[in-house]
C-alpha positions as a printed Julia matrix, in Angstrom:
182×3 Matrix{Float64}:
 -53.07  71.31  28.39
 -52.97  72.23  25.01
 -52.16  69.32  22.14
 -49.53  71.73  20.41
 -47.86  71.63  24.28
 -47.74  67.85  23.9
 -46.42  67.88  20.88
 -43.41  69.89  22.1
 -43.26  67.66  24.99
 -42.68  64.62  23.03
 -40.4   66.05  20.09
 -37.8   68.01  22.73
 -37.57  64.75  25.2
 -34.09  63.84  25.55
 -33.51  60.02  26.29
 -32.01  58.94  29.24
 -29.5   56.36  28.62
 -29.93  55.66  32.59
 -33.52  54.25  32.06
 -33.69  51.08  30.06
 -36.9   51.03  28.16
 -36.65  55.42  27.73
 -36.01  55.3   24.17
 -38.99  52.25  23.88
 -41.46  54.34  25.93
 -40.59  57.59  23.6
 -41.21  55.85  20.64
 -44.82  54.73  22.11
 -45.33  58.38  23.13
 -44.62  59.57  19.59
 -47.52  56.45  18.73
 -49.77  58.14  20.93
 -49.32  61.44  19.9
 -50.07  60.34  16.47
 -53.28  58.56  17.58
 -54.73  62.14  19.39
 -53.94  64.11  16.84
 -55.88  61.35  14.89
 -58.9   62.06  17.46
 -58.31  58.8   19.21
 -57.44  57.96  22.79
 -53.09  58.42  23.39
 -51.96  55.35  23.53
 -49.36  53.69  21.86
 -47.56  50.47  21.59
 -44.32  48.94  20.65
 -43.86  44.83  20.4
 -40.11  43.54  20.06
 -38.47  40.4   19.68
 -36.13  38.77  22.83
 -33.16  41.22  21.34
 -35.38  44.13  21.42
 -35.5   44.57  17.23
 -38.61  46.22  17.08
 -41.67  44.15  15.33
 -44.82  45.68  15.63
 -46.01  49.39  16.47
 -49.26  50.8   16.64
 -51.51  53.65  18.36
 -55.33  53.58  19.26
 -57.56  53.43  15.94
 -60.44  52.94  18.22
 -62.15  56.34  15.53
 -60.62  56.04  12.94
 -62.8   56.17   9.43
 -65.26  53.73  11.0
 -65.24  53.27  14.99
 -63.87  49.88  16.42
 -64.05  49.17  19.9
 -61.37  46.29  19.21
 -59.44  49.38  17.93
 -56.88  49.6   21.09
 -52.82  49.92  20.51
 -52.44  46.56  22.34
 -55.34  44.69  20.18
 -53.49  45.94  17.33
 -50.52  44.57  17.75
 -51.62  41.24  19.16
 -53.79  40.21  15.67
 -50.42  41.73  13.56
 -48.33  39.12  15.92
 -50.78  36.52  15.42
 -51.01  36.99  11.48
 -47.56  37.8   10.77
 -45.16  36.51  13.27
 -46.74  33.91  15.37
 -44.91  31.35  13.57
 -41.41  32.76  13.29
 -41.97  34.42  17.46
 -42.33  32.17  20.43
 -45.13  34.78  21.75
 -43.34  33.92  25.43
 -39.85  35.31  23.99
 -41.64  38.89  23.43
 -41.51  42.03  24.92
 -44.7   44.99  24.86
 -44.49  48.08  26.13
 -47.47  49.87  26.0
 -47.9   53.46  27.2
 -50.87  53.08  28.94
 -51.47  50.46  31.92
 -54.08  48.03  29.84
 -57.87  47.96  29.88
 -59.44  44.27  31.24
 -59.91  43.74  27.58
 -56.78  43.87  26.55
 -55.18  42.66  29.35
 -57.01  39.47  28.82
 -56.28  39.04  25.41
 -52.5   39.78  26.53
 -52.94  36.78  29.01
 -54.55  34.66  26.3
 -51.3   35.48  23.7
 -48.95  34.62  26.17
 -46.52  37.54  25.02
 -43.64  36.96  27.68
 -42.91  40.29  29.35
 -45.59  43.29  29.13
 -44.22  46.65  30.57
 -46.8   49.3   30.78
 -45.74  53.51  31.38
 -48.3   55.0   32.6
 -50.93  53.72  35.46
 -54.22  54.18  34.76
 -56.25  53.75  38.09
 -59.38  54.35  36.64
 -59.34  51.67  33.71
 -56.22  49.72  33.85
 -56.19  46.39  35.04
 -52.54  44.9   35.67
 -52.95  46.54  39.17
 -56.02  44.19  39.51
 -54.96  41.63  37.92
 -55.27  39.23  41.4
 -59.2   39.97  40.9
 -59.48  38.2   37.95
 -60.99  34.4   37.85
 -58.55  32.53  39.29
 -58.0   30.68  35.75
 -56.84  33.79  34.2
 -54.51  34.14  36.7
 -53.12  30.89  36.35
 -52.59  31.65  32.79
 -51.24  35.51  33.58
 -49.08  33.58  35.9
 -46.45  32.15  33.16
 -45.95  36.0   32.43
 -44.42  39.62  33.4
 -46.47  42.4   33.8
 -44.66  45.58  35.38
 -44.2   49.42  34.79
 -41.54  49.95  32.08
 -38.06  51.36  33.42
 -38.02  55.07  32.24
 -37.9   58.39  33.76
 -40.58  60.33  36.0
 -40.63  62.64  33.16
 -41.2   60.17  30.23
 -43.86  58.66  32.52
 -45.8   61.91  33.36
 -46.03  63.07  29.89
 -47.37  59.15  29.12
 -49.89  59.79  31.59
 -50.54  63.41  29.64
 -51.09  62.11  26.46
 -53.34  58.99  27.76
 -55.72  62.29  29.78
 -55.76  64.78  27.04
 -58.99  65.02  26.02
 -60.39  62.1   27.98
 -64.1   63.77  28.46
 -64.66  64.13  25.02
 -63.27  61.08  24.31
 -65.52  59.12  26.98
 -68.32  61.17  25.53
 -67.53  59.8   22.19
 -67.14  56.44  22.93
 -70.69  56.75  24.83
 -72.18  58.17  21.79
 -71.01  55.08  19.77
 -73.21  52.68  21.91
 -76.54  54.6   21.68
């Protein structure tokens, strides 16, 4: 799929009022839009306070000028929440959604922030780790246990092109990310 079909994907999606978190999970597919077409992985995430005002977005930085493996949407927000907010936020009265089901890194640092309620788009079988999360150490998941971790409310179509942007040029991305470690 071409990038200039994703971008037409993302600016003609129509929310549905029917589906909760749709207008959320567009605004973290417009994040992740901006973070391919920044030649980064398409993710993108949205933090909000117990009323849903919105307090944090970012998108994947992980090549940006310099590369940063720390550079993932959810690490993002998590060390803007922890220098900004922290003290003004109860992290358990907070809400993520994230486009992209999250890695075992930042999935653990999600546990360790304690951010209430973390509602994830798109599954991601090959990396994600929410669907494992009963594999972890059984510490972590004493600590995950005080939290919410589910798929966001939105429609099958707001979903699949979620999953699109998180694929689109996953080989070359992989490759990239390979070529950072040699």
């Amino acid at each position: 799929m071409e990038l200039s079909e994703l971008v037409q994907r993302v600016n003609d999606y129509p929310v549905n009022a029917d589906f909760r978190d749709d207008a959320i999970g567009l605004r973290c597919c417009e994040l992740a839009l901006d973070a391919l077409t920044s030649g980064n992985y398409g993710v993108g995430a949205v933090l909000m306070d117990g009323a849903g005002n919105i307090l944090i977005e970012e998108k994947n930085q992980v090549f940006e000028e310099k590369f940063c493996s720390a550079g993932h949407a959810e690490m993002r927000v998590i060390d803007q929440y922890e220098e900004i907010f922290r003290s003004q936020y109860p992290a358990y009265q907070l809400k993520l959604v994230v486009s992209l089901e999250p890695c075992p890194m930042c999935l653990s640092r999600l546990i360790l922030s304690g951010i209430g309620v973390v509602k994830y788009m798109a599954s991601d079988s090959a990396g994600g780790m929410v669907h494992n999360i009963k594999g972890m150490p059984p510490a972590w998941q004493n600590l995950a246990f005080t939290q919410s971790f589910y798929h966001a409310h939105i429609s099958s179509q707001l979903r699949q092109l979620a999953q699109d942007l998180s694929q689109h040029n996953i080989d070359q991305l992989r490759t990239r990310l390979l070529n950072q470690r040699i």
